[in-house]
TORKOL-4160 file (C-alpha; in steps of 0.2 Angstrom, whole numbers, padded with zeros to 4 digits, m for minus):
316
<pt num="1" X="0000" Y="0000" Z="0000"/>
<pt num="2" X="0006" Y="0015" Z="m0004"/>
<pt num="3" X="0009" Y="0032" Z="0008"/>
<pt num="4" X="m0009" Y="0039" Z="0010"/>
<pt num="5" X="m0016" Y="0027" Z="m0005"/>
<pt num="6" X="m0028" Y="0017" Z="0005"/>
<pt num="7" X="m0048" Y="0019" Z="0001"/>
<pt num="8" X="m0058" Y="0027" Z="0013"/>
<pt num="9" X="m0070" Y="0019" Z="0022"/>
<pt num="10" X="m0086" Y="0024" Z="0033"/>
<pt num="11" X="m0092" Y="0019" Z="0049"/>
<pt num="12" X="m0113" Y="0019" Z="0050"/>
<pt num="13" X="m0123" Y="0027" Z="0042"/>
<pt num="14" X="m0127" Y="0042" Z="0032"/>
<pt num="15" X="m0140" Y="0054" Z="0036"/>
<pt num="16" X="m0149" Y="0067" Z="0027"/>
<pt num="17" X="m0155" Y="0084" Z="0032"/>
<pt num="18" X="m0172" Y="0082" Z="0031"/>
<pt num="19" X="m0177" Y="0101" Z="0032"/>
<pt num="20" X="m0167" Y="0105" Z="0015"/>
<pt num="21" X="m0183" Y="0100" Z="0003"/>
<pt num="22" X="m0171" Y="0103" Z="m0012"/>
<pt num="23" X="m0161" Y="0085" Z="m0008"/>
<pt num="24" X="m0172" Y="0070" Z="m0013"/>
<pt num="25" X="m0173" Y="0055" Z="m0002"/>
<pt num="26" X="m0157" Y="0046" Z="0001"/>
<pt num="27" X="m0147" Y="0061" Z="m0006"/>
<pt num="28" X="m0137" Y="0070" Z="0004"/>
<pt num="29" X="m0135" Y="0089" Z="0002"/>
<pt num="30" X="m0114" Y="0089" Z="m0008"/>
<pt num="31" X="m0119" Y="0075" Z="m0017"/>
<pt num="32" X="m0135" Y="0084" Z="m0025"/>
<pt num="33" X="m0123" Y="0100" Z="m0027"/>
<pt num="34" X="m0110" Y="0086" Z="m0037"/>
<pt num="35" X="m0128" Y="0082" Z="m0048"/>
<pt num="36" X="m0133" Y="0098" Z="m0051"/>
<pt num="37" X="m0149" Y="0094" Z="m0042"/>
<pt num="38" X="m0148" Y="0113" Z="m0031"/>
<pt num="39" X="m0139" Y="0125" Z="m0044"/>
<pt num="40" X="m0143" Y="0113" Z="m0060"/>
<pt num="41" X="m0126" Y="0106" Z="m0069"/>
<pt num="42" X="m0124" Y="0121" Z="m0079"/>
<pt num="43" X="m0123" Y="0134" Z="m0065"/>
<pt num="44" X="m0113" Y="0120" Z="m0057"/>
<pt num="45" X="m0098" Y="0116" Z="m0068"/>
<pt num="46" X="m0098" Y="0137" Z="m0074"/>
<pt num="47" X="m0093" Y="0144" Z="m0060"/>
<pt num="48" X="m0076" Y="0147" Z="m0054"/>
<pt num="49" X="m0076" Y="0134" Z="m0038"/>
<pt num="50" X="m0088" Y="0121" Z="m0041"/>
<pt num="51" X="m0096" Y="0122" Z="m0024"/>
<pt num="52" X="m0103" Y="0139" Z="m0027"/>
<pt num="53" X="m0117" Y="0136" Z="m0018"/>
<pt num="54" X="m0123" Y="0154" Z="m0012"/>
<pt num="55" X="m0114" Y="0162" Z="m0024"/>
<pt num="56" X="m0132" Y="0168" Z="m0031"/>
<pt num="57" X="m0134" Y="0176" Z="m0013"/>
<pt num="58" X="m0118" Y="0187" Z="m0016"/>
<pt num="59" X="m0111" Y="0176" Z="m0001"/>
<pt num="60" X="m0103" Y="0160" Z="m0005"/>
<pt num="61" X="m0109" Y="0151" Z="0015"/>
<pt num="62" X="m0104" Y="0135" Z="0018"/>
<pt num="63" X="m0116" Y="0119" Z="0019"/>
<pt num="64" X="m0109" Y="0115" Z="0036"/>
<pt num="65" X="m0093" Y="0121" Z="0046"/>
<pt num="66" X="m0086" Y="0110" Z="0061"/>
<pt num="67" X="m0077" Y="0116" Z="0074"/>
<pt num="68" X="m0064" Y="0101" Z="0083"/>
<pt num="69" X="m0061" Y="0105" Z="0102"/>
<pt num="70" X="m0048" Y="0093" Z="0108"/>
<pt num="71" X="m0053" Y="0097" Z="0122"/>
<pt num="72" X="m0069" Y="0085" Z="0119"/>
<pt num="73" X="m0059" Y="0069" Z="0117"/>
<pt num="74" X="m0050" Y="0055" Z="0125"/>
<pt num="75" X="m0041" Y="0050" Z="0110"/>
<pt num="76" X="m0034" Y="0060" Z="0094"/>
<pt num="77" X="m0040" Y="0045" Z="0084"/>
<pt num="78" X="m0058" Y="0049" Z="0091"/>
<pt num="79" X="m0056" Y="0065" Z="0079"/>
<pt num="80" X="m0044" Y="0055" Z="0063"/>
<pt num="81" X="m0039" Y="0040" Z="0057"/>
<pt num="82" X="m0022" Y="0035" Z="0052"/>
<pt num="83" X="m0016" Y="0028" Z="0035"/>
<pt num="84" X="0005" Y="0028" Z="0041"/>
<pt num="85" X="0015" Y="0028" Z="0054"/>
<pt num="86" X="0014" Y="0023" Z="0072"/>
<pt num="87" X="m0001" Y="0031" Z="0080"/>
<pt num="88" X="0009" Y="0031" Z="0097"/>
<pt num="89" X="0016" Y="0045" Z="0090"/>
<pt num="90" X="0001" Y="0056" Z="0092"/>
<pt num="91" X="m0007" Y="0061" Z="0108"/>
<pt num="92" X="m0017" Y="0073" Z="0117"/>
<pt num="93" X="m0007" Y="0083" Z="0128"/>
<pt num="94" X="m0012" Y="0095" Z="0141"/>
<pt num="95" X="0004" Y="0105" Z="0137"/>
<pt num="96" X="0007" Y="0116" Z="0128"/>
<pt num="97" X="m0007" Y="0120" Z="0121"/>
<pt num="98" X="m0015" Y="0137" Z="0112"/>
<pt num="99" X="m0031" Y="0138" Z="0122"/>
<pt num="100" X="m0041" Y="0127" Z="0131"/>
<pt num="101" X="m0035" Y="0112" Z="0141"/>
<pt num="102" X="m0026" Y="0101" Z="0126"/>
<pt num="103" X="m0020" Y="0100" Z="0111"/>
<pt num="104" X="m0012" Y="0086" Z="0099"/>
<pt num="105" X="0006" Y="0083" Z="0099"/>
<pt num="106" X="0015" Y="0074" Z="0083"/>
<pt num="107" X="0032" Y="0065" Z="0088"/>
<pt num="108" X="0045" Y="0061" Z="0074"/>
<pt num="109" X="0055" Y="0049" Z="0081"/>
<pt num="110" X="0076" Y="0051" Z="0079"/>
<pt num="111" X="0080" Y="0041" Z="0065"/>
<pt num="112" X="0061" Y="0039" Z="0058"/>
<pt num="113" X="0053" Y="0045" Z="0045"/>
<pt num="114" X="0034" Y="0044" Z="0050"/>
<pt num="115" X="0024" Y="0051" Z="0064"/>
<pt num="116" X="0008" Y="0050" Z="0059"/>
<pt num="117" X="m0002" Y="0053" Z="0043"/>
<pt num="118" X="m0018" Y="0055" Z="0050"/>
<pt num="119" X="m0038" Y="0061" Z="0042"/>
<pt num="120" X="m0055" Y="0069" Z="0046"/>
<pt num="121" X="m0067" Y="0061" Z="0034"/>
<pt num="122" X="m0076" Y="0073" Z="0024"/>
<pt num="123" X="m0093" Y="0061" Z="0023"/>
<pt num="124" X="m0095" Y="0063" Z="0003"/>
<pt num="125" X="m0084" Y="0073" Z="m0002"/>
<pt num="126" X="m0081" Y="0093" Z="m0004"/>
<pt num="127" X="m0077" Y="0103" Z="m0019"/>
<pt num="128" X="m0072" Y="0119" Z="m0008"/>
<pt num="129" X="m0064" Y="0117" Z="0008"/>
<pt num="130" X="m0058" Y="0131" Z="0019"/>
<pt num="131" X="m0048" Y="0126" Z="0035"/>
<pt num="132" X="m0040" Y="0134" Z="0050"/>
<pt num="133" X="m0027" Y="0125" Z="0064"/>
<pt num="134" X="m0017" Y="0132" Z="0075"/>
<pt num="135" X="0002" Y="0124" Z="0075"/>
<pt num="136" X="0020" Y="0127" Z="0083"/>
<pt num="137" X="0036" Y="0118" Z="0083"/>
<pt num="138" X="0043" Y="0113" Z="0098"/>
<pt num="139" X="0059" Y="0126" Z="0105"/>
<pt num="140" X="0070" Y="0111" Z="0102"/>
<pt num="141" X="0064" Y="0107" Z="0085"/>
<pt num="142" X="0080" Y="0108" Z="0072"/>
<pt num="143" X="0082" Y="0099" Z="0054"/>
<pt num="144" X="0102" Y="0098" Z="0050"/>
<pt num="145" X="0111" Y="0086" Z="0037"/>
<pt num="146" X="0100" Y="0089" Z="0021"/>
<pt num="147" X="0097" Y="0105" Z="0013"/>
<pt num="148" X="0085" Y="0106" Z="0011"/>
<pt num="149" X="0077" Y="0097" Z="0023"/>
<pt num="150" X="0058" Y="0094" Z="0021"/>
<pt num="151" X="0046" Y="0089" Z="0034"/>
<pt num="152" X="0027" Y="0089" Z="0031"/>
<pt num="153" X="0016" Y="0095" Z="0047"/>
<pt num="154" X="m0003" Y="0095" Z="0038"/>
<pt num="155" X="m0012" Y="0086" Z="0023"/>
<pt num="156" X="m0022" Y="0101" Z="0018"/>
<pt num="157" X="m0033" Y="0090" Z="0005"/>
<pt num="158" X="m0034" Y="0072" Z="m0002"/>
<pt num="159" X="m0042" Y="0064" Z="m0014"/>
<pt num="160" X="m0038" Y="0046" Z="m0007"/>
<pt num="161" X="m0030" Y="0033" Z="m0021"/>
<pt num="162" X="m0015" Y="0028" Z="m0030"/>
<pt num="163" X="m0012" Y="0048" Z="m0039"/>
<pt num="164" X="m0013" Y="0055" Z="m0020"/>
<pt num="165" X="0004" Y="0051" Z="m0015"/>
<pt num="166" X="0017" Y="0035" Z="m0013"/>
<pt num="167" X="0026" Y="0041" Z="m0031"/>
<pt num="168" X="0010" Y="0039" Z="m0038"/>
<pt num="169" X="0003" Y="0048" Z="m0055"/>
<pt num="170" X="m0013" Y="0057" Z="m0056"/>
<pt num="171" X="m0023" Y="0055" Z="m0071"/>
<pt num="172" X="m0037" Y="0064" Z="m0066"/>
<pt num="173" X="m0049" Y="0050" Z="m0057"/>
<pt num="174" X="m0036" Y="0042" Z="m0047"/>
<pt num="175" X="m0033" Y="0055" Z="m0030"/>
<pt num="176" X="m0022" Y="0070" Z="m0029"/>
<pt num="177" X="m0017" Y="0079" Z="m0015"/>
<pt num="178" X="m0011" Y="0095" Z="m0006"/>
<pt num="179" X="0001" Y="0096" Z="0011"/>
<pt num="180" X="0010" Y="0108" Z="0018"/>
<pt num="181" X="0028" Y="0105" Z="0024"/>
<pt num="182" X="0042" Y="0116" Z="0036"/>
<pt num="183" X="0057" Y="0117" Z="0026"/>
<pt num="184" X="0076" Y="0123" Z="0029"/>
<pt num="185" X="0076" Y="0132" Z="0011"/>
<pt num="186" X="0077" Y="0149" Z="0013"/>
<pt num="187" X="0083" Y="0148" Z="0031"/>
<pt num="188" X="0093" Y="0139" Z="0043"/>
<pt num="189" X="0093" Y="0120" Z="0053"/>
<pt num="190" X="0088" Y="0126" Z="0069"/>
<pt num="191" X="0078" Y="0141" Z="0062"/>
<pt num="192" X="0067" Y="0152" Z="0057"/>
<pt num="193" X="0060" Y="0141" Z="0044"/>
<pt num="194" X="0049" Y="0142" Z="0029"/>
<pt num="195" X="0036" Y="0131" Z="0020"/>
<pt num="196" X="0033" Y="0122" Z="0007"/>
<pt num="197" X="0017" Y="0116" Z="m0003"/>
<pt num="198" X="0018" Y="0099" Z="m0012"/>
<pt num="199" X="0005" Y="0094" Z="m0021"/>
<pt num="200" X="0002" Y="0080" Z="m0032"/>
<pt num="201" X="m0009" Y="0084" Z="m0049"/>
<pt num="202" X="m0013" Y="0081" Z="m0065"/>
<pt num="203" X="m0001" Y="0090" Z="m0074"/>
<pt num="204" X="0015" Y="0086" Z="m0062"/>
<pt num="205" X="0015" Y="0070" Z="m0051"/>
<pt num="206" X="0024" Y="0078" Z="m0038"/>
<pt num="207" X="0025" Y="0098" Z="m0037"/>
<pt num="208" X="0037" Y="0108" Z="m0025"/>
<pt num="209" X="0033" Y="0126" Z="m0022"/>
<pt num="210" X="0042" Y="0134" Z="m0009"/>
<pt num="211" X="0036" Y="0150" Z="m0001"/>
<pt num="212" X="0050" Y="0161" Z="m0005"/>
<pt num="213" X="0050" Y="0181" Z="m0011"/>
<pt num="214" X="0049" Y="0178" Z="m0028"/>
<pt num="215" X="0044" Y="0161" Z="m0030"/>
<pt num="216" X="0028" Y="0161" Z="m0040"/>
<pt num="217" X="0012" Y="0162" Z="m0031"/>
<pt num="218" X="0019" Y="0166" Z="m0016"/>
<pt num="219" X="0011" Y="0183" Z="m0009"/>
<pt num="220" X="0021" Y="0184" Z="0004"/>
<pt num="221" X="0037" Y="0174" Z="0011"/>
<pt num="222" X="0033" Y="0165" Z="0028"/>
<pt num="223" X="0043" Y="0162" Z="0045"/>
<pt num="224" X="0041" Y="0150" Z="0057"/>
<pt num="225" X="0049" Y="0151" Z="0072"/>
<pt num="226" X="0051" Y="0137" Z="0085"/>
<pt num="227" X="0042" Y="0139" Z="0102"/>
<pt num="228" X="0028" Y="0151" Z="0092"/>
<pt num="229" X="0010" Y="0146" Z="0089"/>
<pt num="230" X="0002" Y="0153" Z="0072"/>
<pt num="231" X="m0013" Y="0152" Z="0064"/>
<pt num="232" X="m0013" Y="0142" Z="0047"/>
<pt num="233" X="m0027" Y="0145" Z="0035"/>
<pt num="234" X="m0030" Y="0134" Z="0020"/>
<pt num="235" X="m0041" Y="0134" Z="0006"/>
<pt num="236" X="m0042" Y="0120" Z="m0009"/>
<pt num="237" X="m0057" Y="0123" Z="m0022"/>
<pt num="238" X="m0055" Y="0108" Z="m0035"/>
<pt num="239" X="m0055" Y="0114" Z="m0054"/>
<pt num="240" X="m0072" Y="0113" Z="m0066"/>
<pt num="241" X="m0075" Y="0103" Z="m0078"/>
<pt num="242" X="m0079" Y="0104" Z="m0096"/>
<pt num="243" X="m0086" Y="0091" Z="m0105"/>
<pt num="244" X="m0078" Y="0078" Z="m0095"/>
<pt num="245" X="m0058" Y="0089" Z="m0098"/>
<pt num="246" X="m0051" Y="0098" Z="m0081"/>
<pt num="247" X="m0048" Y="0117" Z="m0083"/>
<pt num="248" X="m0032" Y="0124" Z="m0075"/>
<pt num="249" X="m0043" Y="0133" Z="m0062"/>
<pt num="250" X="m0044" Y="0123" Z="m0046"/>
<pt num="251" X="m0035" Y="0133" Z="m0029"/>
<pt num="252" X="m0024" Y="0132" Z="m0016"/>
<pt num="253" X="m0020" Y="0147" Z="m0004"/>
<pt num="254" X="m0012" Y="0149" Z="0012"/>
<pt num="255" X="m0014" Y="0161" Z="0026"/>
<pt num="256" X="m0002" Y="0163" Z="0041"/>
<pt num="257" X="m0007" Y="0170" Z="0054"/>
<pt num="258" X="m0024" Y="0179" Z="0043"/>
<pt num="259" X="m0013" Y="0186" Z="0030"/>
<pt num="260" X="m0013" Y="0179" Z="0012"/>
<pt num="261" X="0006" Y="0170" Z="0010"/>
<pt num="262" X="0001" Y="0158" Z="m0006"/>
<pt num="263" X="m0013" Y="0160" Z="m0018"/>
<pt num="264" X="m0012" Y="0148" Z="m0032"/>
<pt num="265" X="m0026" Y="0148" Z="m0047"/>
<pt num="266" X="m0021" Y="0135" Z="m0060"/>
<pt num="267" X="m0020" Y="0117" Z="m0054"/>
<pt num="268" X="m0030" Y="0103" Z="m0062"/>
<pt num="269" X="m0036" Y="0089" Z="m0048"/>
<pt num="270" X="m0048" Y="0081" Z="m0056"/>
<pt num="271" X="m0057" Y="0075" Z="m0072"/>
<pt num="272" X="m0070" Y="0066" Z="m0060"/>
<pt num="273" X="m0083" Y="0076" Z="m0051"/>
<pt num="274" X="m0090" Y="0065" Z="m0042"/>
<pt num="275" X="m0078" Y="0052" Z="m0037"/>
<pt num="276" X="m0061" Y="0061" Z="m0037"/>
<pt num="277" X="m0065" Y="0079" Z="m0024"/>
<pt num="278" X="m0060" Y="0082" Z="m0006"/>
<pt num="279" X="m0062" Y="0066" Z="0003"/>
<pt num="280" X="m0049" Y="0070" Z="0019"/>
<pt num="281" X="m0040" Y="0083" Z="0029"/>
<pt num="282" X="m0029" Y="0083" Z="0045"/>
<pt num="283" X="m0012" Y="0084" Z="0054"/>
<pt num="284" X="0002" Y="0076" Z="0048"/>
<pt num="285" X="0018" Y="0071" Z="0052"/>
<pt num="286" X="0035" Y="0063" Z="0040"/>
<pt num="287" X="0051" Y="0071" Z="0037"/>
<pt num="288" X="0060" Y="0070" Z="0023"/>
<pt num="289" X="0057" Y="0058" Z="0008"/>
<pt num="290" X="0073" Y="0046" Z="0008"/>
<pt num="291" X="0081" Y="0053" Z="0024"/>
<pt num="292" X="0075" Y="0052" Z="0042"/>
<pt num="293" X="0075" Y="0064" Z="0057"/>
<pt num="294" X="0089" Y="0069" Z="0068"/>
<pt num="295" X="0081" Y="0068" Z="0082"/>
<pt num="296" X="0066" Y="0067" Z="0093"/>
<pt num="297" X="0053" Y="0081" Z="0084"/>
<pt num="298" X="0036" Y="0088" Z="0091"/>
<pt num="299" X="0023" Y="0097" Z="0083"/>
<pt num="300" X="0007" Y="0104" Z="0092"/>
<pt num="301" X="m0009" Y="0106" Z="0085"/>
<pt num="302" X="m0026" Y="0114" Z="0092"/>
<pt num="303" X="m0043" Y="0123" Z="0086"/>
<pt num="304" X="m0045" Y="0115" Z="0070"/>
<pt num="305" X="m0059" Y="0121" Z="0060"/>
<pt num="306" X="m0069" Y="0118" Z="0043"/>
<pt num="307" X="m0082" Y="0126" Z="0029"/>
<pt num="308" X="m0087" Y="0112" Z="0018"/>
<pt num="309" X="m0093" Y="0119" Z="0000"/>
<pt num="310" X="m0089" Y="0137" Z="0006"/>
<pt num="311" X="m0079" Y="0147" Z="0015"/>
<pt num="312" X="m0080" Y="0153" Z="0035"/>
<pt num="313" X="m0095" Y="0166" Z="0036"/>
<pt num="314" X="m0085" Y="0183" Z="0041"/>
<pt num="315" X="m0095" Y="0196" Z="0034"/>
<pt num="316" X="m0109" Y="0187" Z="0028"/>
């Protein structure tokens, strides 16, 4: 099985909202957007973002947002599932954490490669996901010997199959993906760092952008400082579809800390809109690719939050 390949699967089952009168019996409200049944198909696969939902509105709410409290749990894999790694190596801690009473901790263990990939199941599948986490890197948290020196800390989006990760080529129906790593390019082995988004697509299996000043689609170049919380912001919106062709429109963008650090417009994820959209999200943990860490690293998550098929509703 390859890294993050494996199908998802679901536990019970699936409800309906039953005061939307727009979603017919056994529908549930993102598969009757994916139909067309609320905007009809045209609407649908014509608008930039193919969740536009409440875009006639003039404010593009989402169908639902969730809010994860750690604080609520006894287990991180009560909020995630795993698909590598050892899940010893994530834990709720009751220090440090941003707010609240806990938060999750990611060890990469000296000489590993793996924390933990981990997931939050997104029920059908999304088109349009924009997420918030709070992170920081332990004071002690140093990446020498390579440079650079990659280590990813989130999947921001997944489309779970073989294109998704593991050297794997996607062809449109097979998974993709989007992560975000820490990286020693542009900086130095026991900080400030920068980041790094790696996404998997159809036009390049495996595509490194660095957010460095004058990179493309960097806005702004980002630091990361060991013993710091920030905020991190993602938002993925898959591409449209034109007669069964992907456009070159689907989006990723970053936000540290609520300003704009990446803002990408031209990725193709998907030929398959109904089978092949935003399946996962979650914290991550694996440094390098062919090397390992140089010691014991920990990352700490809390406050993780969603909008499915929208963005968060400040304004609106």
């Amino acid at each position: 099985m390859t890294e993050d390949s494996r199908s998802r699967t679901t536990d019970g089952e699936r409800t309906n909202d039953a005061a939307d009168p727009a979603i017919a019996p056994g529908m549930t409200r993102r598969r009757a957007l994916r139909s067309g049944s609320l905007l009809g198909a045209t609407a649908l696969l014509g608008s930039t973002g193919a969740a536009a939902a409440s875009a006639a509105s003039g404010c593009n709410r989402p169908t639902e947002e969730i809010h994860l409290d750690y604080d609520d749990y006894d287990s991180w894999d009560d909020v995630y599932w795993r698909s590598n790694g050892d899940p010893d190596n994530a834990t709720l801690v009751a220090s440090p954490t941003y707010s609240g009473e806990r938060a999750l901790q990611m060890r990469i263990r000296d000489g590993q490669s793996w924390g933990v990939s981990t997931h939050y199941d997104l029920d059908d599948g999304v088109f349009e996901l924009d997420g918030r986490v709070h992170f920081a890197l332990d004071t002690g948290w140093e990446m020498p010997g390579r440079d650079p020196s990659n280590c990813r800390l989130w999947n921001c989006a997944m489309a779970l199959g073989e294109g998704s990760a593991g050297g794997g080529v996607p062809d449109g129906t097979n998974g993709w993906s989007n992560r975000l790593y820490v990286t020693t390019s542009g900086g130095e082995a026991d900080g400030p760092f920068r980041l790094l988004s790696h996404t998997y697509h159809m036009d390049e299996s495996q595509d490194h952008d660095y957010l460095l000043d004058g990179e493309e689609y960097v806005v702004n170049e980002a630091e990361i400082v060991p013993g710091r919380w920030y905020e991190f912001g993602y938002y993925v919106c898959v591409n449209t579809v034109t007669n069964g062709r992907a456009n070159a429109d689907g989006v990723v963008q970053y936000r540290l800390d609520g300003d704009l650090v990446y803002d990408r417009r031209d990725v193709r994820f998907t030929a398959d809109l109904e089978d092949n959209v935003i399946e996962t999200t979650g914290p991550a943990g694996y440094y390098g690719g062919r090397y390992v860490s140089p010691k014991n690293l920990y990352a700490y998550y809390d406050h993780h939050s969603m909008a499915l098929d929208g963005t968060f509703g400040d304004g609106c």
